[in-house]
N, C-alpha and C positions, 0 to 999 in steps of 0.2 A: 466508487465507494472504497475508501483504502482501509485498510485493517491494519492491527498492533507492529505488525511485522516490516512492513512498508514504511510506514511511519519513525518508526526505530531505525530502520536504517536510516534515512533522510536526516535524520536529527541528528544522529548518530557523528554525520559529516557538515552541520550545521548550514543542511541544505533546506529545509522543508520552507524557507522563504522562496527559492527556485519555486518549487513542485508551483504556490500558489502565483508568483508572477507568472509564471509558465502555462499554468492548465486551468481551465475555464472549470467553474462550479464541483469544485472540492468539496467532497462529503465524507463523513466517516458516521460513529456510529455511537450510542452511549457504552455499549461492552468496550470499544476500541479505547475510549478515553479513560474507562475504568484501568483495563490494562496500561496504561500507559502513566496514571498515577501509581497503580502498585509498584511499576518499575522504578519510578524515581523514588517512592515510599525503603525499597531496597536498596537503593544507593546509583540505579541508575542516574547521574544528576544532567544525562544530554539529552532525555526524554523534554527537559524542562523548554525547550526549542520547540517539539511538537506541543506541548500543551499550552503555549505561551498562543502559537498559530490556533488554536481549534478555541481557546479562551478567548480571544480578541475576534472572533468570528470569519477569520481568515479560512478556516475550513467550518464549513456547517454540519451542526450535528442530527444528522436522520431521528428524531424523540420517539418517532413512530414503531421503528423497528423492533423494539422488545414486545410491544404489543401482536405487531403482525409475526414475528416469525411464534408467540405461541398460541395465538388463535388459528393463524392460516398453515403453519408451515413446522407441525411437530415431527417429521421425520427428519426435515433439517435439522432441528432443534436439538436430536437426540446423536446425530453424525459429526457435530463440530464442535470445537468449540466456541463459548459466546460471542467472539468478536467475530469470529469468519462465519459465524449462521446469520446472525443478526448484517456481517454488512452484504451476505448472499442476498438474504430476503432484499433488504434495501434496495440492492443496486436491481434487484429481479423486478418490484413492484413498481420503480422509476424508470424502468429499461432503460437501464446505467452501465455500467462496466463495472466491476470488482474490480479491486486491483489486490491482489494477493499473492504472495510465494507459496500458500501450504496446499499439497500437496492433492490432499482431501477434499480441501474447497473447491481447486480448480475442476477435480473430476466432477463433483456437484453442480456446478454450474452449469457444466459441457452439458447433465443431461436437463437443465433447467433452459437450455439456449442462453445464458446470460454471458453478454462480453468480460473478457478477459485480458488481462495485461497484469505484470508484477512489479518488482523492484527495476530489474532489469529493462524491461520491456519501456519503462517511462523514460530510462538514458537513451536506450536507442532513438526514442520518439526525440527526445532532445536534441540527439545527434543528428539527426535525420532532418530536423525542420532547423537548426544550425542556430540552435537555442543552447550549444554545450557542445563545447570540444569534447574529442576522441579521448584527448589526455587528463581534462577536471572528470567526465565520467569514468576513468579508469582509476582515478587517483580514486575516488569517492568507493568505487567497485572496490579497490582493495583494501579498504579503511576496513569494508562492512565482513570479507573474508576474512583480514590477520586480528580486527582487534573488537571484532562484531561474533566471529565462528559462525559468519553465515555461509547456507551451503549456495555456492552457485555452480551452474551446469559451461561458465564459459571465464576464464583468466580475465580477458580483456572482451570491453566490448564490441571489438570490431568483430570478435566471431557470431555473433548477432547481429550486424547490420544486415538490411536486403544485398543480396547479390548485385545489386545494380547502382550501390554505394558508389559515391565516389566524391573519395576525400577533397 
């Protein structure tokens, strides 16, 4: 279940057609899409990449989620914001994976059991199954740091590979 954040970035580097050749059963969420017209609404205009994928059905949209996280899941509700509660519940009631970078979601999940993976964590998976060089994931990685202000814990993504990498 990928959130505003994820999504942003991938667009961001006019990837988000990767993420869907690449990964099986792409969902996001109606908060995530809501955010992601605000941002082109502001002048974001490489959101239009994400929303172009999620419009054309390339990522499916969970309709469910605003319903379940405020019947079943108001403590979530009141901890995130709407796109990372709403794709929490999602990806929890599908036993799915979230894929987020924030912060707050991750820790939510950890005590929900629900899988986890981010921005990051999808290059690696790409790198690793030989779906995307070391060097398009690092060029994409630094697009999202110098002209995104995203925070990342690693320069490059070989400092996240498994220890048993090998290029």
């Amino acid at each position: 279940m990928l959130d505003a954040t994820v999504l942003s970035n991938y667009a961001s580097t006019d990837s988000v057609s990767w993420l869907v050749t690449t990964l099986d059963d792409l969902r996001t969420v109606p908060a995530v899409r809501s955010e992601l017209e605000q941002g082109r609404a502001v002048g974001y205009a490489y959101l239009e990449h994400a929303l172009d994928v999620v419009d054309s059905g390339g990522i499916e949209i969970a309709e469910t989620a605003p319903e379940q996280l405020q019947q079943d899941y108001p403590a979530v509700q009141t901890r995130l914001d709407s796109g990372e509660a709403e794709a929490l519940v999602a990806a929890h009631t599908a036993d799915g994976t979230l894929v987020t970078d924030d912060g707050s979601a991750r820790a939510l999940a950890a005590d929900y059991d629900v899988a986890l993976t981010g921005s990051i964590g999808l290059l690696v998976r790409g790198v690793v199954l030989e779906e995307l060089t070391v060097e398009t994931a690092d060029e994409w990685l630094t697009t999202w740091i110098e002209e995104r202000n995203y925070y990342a814990p690693v320069d490059s993504v070989t400092a996240a590979l498994p220890d048993d990498f090998e290029d």
